[in-house]
C-alpha atoms as a printed R data frame, in Angstrom:
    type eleno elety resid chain resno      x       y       z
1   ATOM     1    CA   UNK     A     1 95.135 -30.128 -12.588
2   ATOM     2    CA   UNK     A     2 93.719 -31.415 -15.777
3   ATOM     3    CA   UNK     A     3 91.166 -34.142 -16.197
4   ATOM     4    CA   UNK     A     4 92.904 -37.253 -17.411
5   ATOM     5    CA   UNK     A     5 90.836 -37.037 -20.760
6   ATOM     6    CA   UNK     A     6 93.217 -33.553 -21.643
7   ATOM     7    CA   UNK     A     7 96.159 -35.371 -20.502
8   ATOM     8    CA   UNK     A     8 96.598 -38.649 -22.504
9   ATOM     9    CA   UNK     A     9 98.868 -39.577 -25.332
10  ATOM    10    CA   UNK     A    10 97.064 -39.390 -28.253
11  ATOM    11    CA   UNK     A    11 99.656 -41.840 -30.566
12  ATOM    12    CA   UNK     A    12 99.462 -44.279 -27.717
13  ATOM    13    CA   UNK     A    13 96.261 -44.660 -27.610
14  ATOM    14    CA   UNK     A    14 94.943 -44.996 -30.932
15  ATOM    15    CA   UNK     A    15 97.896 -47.490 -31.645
16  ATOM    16    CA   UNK     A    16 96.123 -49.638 -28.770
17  ATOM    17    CA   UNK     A    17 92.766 -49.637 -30.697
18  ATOM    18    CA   UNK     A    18 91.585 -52.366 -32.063
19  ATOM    19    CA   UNK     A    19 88.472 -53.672 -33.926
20  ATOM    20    CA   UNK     A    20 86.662 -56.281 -31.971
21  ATOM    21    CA   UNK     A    21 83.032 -56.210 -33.616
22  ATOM    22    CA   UNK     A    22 81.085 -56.068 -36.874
23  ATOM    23    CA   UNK     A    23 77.719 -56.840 -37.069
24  ATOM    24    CA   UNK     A    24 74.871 -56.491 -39.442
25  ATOM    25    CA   UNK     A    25 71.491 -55.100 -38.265
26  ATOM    26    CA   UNK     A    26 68.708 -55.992 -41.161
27  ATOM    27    CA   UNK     A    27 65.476 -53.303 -40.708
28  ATOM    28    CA   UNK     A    28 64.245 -55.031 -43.730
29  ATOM    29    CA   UNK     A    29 64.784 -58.247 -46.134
30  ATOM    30    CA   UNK     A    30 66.671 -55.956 -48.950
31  ATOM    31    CA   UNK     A    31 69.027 -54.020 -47.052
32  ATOM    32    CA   UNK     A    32 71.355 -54.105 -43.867
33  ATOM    33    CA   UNK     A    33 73.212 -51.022 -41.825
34  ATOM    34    CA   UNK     A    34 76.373 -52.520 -40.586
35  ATOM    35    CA   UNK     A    35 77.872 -51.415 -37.014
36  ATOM    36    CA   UNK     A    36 81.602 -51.509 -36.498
37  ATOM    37    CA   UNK     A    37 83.033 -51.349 -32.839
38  ATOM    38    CA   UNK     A    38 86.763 -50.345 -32.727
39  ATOM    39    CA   UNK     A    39 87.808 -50.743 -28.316
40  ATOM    40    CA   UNK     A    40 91.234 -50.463 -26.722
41  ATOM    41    CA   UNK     A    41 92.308 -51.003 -22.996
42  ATOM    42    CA   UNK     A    42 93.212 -47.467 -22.761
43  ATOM    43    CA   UNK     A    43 89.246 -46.804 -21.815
44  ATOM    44    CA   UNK     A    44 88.268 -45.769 -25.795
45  ATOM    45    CA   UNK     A    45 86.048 -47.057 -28.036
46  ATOM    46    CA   UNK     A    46 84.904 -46.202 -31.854
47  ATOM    47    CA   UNK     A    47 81.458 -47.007 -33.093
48  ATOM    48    CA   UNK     A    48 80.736 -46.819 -37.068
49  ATOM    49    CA   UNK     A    49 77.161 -47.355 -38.296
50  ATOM    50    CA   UNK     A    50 77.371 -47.712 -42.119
51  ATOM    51    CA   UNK     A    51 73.932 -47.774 -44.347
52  ATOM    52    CA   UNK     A    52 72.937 -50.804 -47.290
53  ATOM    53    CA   UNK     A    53 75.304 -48.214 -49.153
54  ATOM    54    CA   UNK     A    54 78.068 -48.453 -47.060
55  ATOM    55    CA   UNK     A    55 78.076 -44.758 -46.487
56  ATOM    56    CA   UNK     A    56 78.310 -43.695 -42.682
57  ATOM    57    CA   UNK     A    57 74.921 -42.509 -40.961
58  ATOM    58    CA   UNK     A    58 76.903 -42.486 -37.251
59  ATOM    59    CA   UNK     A    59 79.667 -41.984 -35.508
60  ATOM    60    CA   UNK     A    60 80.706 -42.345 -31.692
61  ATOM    61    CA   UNK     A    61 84.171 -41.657 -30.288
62  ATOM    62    CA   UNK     A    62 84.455 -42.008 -26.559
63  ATOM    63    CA   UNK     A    63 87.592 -41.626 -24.556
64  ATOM    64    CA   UNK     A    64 88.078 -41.310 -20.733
65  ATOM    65    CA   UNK     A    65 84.648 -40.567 -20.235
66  ATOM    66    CA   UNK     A    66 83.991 -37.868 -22.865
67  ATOM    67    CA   UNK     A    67 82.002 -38.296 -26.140
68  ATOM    68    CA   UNK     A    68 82.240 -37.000 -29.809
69  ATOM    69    CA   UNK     A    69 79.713 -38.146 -31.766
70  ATOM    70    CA   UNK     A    70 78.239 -36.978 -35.414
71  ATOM    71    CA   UNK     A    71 75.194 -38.736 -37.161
72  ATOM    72    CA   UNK     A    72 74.078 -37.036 -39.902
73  ATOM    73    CA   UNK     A    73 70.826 -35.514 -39.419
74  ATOM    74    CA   UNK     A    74 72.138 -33.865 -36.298
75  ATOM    75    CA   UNK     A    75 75.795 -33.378 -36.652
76  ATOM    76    CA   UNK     A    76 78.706 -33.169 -34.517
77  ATOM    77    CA   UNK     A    77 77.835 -33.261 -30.626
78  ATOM    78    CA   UNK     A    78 80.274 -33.749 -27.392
79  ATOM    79    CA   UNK     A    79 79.228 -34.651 -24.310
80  ATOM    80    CA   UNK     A    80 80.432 -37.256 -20.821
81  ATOM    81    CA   UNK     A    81 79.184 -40.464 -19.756
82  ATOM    82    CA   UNK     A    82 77.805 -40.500 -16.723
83  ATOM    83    CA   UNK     A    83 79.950 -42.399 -14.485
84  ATOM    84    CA   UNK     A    84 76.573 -44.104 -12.775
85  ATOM    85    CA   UNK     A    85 75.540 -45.533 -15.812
86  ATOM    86    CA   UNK     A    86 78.526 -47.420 -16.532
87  ATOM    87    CA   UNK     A    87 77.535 -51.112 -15.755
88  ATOM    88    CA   UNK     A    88 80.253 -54.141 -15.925
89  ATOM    89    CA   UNK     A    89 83.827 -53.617 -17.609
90  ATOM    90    CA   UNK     A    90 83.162 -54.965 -20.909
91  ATOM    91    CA   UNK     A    91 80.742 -52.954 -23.766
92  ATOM    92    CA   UNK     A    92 79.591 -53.030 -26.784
93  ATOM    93    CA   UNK     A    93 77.284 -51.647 -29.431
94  ATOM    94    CA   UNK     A    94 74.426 -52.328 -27.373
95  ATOM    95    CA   UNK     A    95 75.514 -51.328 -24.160
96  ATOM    96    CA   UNK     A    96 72.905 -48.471 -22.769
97  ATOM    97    CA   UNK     A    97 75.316 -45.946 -21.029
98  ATOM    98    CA   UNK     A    98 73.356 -42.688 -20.017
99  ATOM    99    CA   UNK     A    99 75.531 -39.328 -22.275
100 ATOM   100    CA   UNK     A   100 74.915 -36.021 -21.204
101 ATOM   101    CA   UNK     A   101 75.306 -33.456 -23.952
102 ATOM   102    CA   UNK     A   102 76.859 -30.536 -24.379
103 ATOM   103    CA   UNK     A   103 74.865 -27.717 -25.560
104 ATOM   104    CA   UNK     A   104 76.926 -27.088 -28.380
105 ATOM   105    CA   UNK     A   105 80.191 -28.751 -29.076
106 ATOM   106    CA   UNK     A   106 83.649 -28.214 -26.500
107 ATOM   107    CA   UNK     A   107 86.247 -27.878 -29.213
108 ATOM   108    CA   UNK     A   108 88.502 -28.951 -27.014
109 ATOM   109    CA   UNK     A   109 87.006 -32.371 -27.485
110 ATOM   110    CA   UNK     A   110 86.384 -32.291 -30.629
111 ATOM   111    CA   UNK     A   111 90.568 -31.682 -31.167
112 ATOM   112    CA   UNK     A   112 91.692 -34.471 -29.143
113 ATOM   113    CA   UNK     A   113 89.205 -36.826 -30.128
114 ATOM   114    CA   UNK     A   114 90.378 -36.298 -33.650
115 ATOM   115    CA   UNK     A   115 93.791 -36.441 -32.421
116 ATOM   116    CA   UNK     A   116 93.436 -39.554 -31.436
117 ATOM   117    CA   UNK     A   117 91.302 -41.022 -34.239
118 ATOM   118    CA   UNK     A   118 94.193 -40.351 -36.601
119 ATOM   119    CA   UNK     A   119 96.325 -42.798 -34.801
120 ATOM   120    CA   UNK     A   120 94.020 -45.634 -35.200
121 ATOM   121    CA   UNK     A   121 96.044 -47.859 -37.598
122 ATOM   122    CA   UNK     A   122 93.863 -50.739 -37.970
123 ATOM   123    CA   UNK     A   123 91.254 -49.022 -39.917
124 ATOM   124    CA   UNK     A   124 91.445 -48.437 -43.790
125 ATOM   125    CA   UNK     A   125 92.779 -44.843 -44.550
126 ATOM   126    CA   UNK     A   126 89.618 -44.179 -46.525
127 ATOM   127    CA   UNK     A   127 87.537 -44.913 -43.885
128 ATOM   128    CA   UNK     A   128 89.826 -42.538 -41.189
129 ATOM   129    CA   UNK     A   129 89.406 -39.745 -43.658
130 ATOM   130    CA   UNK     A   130 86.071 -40.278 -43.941
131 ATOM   131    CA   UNK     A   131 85.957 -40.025 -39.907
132 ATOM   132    CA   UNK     A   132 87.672 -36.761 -39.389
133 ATOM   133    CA   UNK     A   133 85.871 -34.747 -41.976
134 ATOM   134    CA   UNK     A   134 82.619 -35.974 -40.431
135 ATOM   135    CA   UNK     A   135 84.116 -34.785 -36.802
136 ATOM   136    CA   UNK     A   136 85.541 -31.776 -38.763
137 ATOM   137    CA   UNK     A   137 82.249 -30.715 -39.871
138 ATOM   138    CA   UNK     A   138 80.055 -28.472 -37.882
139 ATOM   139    CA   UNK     A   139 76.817 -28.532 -39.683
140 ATOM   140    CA   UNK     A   140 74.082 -31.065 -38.932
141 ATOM   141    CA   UNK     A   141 72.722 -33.296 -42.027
142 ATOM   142    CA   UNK     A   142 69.367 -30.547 -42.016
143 ATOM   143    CA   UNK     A   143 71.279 -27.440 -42.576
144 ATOM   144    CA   UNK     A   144 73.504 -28.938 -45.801
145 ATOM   145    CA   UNK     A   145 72.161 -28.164 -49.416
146 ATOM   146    CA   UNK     A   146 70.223 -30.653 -50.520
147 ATOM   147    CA   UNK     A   147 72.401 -31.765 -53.635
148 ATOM   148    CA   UNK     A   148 75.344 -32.502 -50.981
149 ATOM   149    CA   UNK     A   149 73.697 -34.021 -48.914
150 ATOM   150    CA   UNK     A   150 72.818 -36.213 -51.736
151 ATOM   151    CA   UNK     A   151 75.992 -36.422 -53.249
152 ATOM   152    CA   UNK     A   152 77.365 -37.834 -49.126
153 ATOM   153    CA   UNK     A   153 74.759 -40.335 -48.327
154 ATOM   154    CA   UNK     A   154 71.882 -40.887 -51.037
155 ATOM   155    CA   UNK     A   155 71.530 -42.757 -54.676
156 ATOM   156    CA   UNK     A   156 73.576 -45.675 -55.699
């Protein structure tokens, strides 16, 4: 029998998905990363954490209990929520919800996680795109060349 995260309708879904949150985090008085929270019903929720430069630093997919997530110093990861740390129906960017990695990433995940992400509507297109090839890519941020990982995140 498979788990209901390998079972779900991708296209319903992400049509369900909707953003409910944007909020500014200021380390210092020049600049501000930005944190995005996507959430539908369906038991899924997108987090985007965007630099002063509007580039992305982080991403977090989580469906039915699993977890993509790519940052990019360490790349793409998968992984579950533990069940016991799931406190109170409603969450958010701050929520503290114990993830168990994978060792390396389950493609499997991976595939319908970006399945799903490419039926999210209510995002702009640039931004989806932007999404996927992170979640496409299996490098971490320390194993790019330097001058591309430049040209993705650094200089104005």
């Amino acid at each position: 029998m498979k788990a209901r995260w390998q079972s779900f309708d991708p296209v319903e879904v992400g049509l369900g998905v909707k953003e409910v949150a944007a909020e500014f985090i200021y380390s210092n008085q020049k600049s501000a990363d930005q944190v995005r929270w996507f959430h539908s019903p369906h038991d899924v929720d997108l987090f985007i954490w965007t630099n002063d430069l509007k580039k992305i630093i982080k991403q977090q997919l989580t469906y039915f209990g699993m977890v993509l997530e790519w940052n990019l110093i360490e790349g793409l990861k998968t992984g579950q929520i533990d069940p016991d740390s799931r406190t109170g129906a409603h969450r958010g960017p701050d929520a503290s919800e114990l993830i168990r990695f994978d060792a390396k990433p389950v493609l499997e995940v991976v595939e319908r996680g970006r399945l799903l992400l490419a039926q999210i509507i209510c995002m702009e297109s640039v931004l989806g795109r932007a999404l996927d090839e992170n979640f496409a890519d299996l490098r971490a941020g320390t194993l790019m060349p330097p001058e591309e990982f430049i040209r993705r995140w650094g200089g104005r």
